[in-house]
C-alpha positions as CSV (number, residue, x, y, z in Angstrom):
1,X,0.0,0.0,0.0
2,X,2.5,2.6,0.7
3,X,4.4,1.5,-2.4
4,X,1.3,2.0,-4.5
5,X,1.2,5.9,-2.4
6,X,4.6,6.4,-3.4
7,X,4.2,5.8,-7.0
8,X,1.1,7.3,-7.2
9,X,2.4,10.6,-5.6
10,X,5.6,10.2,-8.0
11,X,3.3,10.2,-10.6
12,X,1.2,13.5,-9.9
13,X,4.7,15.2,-8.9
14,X,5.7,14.3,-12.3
15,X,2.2,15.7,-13.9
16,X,2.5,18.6,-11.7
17,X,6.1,19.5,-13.1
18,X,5.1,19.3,-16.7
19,X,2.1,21.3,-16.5
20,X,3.9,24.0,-14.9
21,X,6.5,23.9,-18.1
22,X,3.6,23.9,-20.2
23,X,2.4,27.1,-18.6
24,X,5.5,28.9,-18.2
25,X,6.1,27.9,-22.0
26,X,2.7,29.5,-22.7
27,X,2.8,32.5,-21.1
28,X,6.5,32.8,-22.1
29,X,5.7,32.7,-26.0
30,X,2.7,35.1,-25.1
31,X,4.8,37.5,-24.0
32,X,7.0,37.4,-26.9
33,X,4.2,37.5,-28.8
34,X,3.6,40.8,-27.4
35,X,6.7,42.1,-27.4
36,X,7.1,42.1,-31.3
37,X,3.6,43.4,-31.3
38,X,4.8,46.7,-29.4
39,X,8.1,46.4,-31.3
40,X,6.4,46.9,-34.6
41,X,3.8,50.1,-33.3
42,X,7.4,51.2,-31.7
43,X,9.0,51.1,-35.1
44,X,5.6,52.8,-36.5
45,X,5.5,55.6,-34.0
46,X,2.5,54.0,-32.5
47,X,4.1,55.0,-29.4
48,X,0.5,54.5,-27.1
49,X,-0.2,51.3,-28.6
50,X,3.3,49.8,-28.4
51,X,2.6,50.5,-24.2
52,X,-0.2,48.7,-24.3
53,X,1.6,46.0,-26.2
54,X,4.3,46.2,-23.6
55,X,2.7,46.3,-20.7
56,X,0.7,43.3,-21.6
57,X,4.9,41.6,-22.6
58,X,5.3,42.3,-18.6
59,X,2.3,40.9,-17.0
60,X,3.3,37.8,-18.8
61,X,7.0,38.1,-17.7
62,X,8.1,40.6,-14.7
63,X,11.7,40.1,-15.6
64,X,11.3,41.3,-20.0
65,X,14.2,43.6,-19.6
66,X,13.6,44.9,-23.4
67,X,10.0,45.4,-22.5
68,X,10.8,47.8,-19.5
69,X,13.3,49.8,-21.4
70,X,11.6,50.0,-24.5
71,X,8.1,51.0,-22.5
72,X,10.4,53.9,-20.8
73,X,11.2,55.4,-24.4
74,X,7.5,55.4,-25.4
75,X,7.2,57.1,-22.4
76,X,9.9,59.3,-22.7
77,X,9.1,60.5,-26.5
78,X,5.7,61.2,-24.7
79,X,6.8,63.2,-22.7
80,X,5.9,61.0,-19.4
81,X,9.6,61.5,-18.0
82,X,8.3,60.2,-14.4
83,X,6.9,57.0,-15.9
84,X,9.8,56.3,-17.9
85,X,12.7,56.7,-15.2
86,X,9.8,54.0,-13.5
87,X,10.6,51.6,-16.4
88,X,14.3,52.7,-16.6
89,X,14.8,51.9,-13.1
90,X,12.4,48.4,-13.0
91,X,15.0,47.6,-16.5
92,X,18.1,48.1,-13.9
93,X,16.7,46.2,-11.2
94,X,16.6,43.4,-13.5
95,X,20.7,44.1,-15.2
96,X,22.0,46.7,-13.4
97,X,25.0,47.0,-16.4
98,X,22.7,47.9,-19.0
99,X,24.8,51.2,-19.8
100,X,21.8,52.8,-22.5
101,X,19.9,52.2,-19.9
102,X,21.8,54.8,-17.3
103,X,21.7,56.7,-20.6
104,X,18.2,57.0,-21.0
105,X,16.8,57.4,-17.5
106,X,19.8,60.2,-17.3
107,X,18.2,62.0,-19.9
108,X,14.7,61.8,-18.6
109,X,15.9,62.7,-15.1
110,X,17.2,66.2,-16.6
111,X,13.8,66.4,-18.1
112,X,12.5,66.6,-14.5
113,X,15.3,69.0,-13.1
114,X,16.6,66.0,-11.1
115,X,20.3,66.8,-11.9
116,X,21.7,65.4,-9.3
117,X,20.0,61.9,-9.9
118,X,20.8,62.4,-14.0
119,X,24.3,62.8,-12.7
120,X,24.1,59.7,-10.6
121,X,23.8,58.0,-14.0
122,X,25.6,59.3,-16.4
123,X,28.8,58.5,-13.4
124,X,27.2,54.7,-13.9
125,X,27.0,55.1,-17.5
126,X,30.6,56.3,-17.9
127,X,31.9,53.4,-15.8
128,X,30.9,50.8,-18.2
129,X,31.4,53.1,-21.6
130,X,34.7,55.4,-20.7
131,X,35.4,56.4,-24.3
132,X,31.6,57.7,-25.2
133,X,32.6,61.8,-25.7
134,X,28.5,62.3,-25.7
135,X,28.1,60.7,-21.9
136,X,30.7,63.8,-20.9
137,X,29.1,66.3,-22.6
138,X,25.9,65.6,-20.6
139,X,27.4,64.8,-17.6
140,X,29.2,68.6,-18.3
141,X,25.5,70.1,-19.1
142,X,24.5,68.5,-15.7
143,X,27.3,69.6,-13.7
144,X,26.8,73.5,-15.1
145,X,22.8,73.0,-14.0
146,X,24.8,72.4,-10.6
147,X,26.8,75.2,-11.0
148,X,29.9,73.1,-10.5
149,X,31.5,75.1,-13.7
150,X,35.1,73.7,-12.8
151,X,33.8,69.8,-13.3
152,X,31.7,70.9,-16.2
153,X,35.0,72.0,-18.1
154,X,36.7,69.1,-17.4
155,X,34.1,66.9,-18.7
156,X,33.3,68.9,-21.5
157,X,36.8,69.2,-22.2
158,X,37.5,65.8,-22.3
159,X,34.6,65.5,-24.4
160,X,36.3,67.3,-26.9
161,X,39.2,65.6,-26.6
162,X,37.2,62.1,-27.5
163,X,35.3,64.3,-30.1
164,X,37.1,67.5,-31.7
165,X,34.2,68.3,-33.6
166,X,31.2,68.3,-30.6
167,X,30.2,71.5,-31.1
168,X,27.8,71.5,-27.9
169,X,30.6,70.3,-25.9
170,X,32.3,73.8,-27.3
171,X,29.4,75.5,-26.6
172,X,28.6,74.5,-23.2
173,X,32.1,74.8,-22.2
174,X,32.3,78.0,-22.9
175,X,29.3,78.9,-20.6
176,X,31.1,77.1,-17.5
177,X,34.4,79.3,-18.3
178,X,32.2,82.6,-19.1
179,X,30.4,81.6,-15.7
180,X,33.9,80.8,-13.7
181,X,35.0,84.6,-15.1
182,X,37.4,82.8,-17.9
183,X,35.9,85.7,-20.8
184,X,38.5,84.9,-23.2
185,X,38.7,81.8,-23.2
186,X,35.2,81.2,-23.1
187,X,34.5,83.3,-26.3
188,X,37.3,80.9,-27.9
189,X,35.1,78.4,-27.0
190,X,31.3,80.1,-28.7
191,X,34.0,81.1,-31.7
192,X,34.6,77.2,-32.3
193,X,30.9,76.1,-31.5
194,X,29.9,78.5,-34.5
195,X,32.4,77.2,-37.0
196,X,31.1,73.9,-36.2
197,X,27.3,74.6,-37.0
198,X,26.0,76.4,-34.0
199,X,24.4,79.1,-35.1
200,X,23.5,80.3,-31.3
201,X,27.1,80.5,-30.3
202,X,27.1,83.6,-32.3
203,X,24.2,85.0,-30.5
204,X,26.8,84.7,-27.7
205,X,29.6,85.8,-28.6
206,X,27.7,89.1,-29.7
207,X,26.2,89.3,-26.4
208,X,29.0,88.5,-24.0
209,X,32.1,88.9,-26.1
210,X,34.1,91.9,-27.3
């Protein structure tokens, strides 16, 4: 008899087993299935829809990393910078070395005056991507919103050094030097934005240079 118990509870352990694969198989492929759906209003600038789409990709699966971040641009591109630094952050929980990710919410923190935050990540960001002269020109922008105009021209100078031809990193460095009382050399700076393409750099240099 307790053989026959055995077996039999063997038996439903075993059925048990397989029809939690076959569930977590299901709702697996559903939320693929939902994923390309958003993916493809994403790529259509549907960008309402593809939430939907994507939202629906994470009540199938709490852990759909793409589905998080790409949910947070929709968001972002809508303008709902709160909601997307939500997603950004929910992305991270799940692979905090997701660098574009740091990116992205750094940029939508700005959005929302949170400098300090936006900061926080573009220091993550440039951890993982040291060589990316865009991730110092922002952390430079940030660091002038902070009024630390001494870090913002080291950034943005080294920037420029990854990138001799970012004209905003000329441009904003030449704000932190006007702002730190460096007129001169700041006007340098608004001269070489302008040969670059910036046509406001001129408005500058009429304005504070001589």
């Amino acid at each position: 008899m307790k053989q026959q118990f055995n077996n039999r509870f063997k038996a439903l352990s075993i059925v048990n087993v397989m029809v939690m694969c076959l569930v977590f198989n299901i709702q697996a492929q559903t939320s693929v299935s939902y994923f390309e759906s958003g993916n493809t209003k994403f790529d259509a600038k549907d960008y309402r829809g593809a939430i939907i789409d994507f939202s629906k990709a994470i009540e199938y699966n709490n852990y759909y990393v793409d589905a998080y971040m790409l949910r947070g641009h929709c968001k972002s591109i809508l303008l709902d910078f709160k909601g997307a630094v939500v997603d950004y952050t929910k992305a991270l929980e799940v692979d905090p070395k997701l660098s574009y990710v740091y990116f992205a919410r750094a940029y939508a923190k700005r959005q929302l005056e949170d400098y300090r935050g936006a900061l926080l990540d573009y220091n993550n960001y440039i951890s993982i991507k040291p060589f990316d002269s865009k991730a110092y020109t922002n952390r430079g922008v940030v660091k002038y919103s902070l009024e630390d105009y001494q870090g913002a021209i080291e950034d943005l100078t080294t920037a420029i050094e990854l990138d001799p031809n970012d004209m905003k990193a000329y441009y904003n460095r030449g704000l932190a030097k006007y702002a730190s009382g460096l007129v001169d050399s700041g006007c340098l700076d608004f001269s070489k934005a302008g040969e670059l393409g910036d046509g406001n750099a001129y408005d500058l240099i009429r304005k504070y240079c001589k």
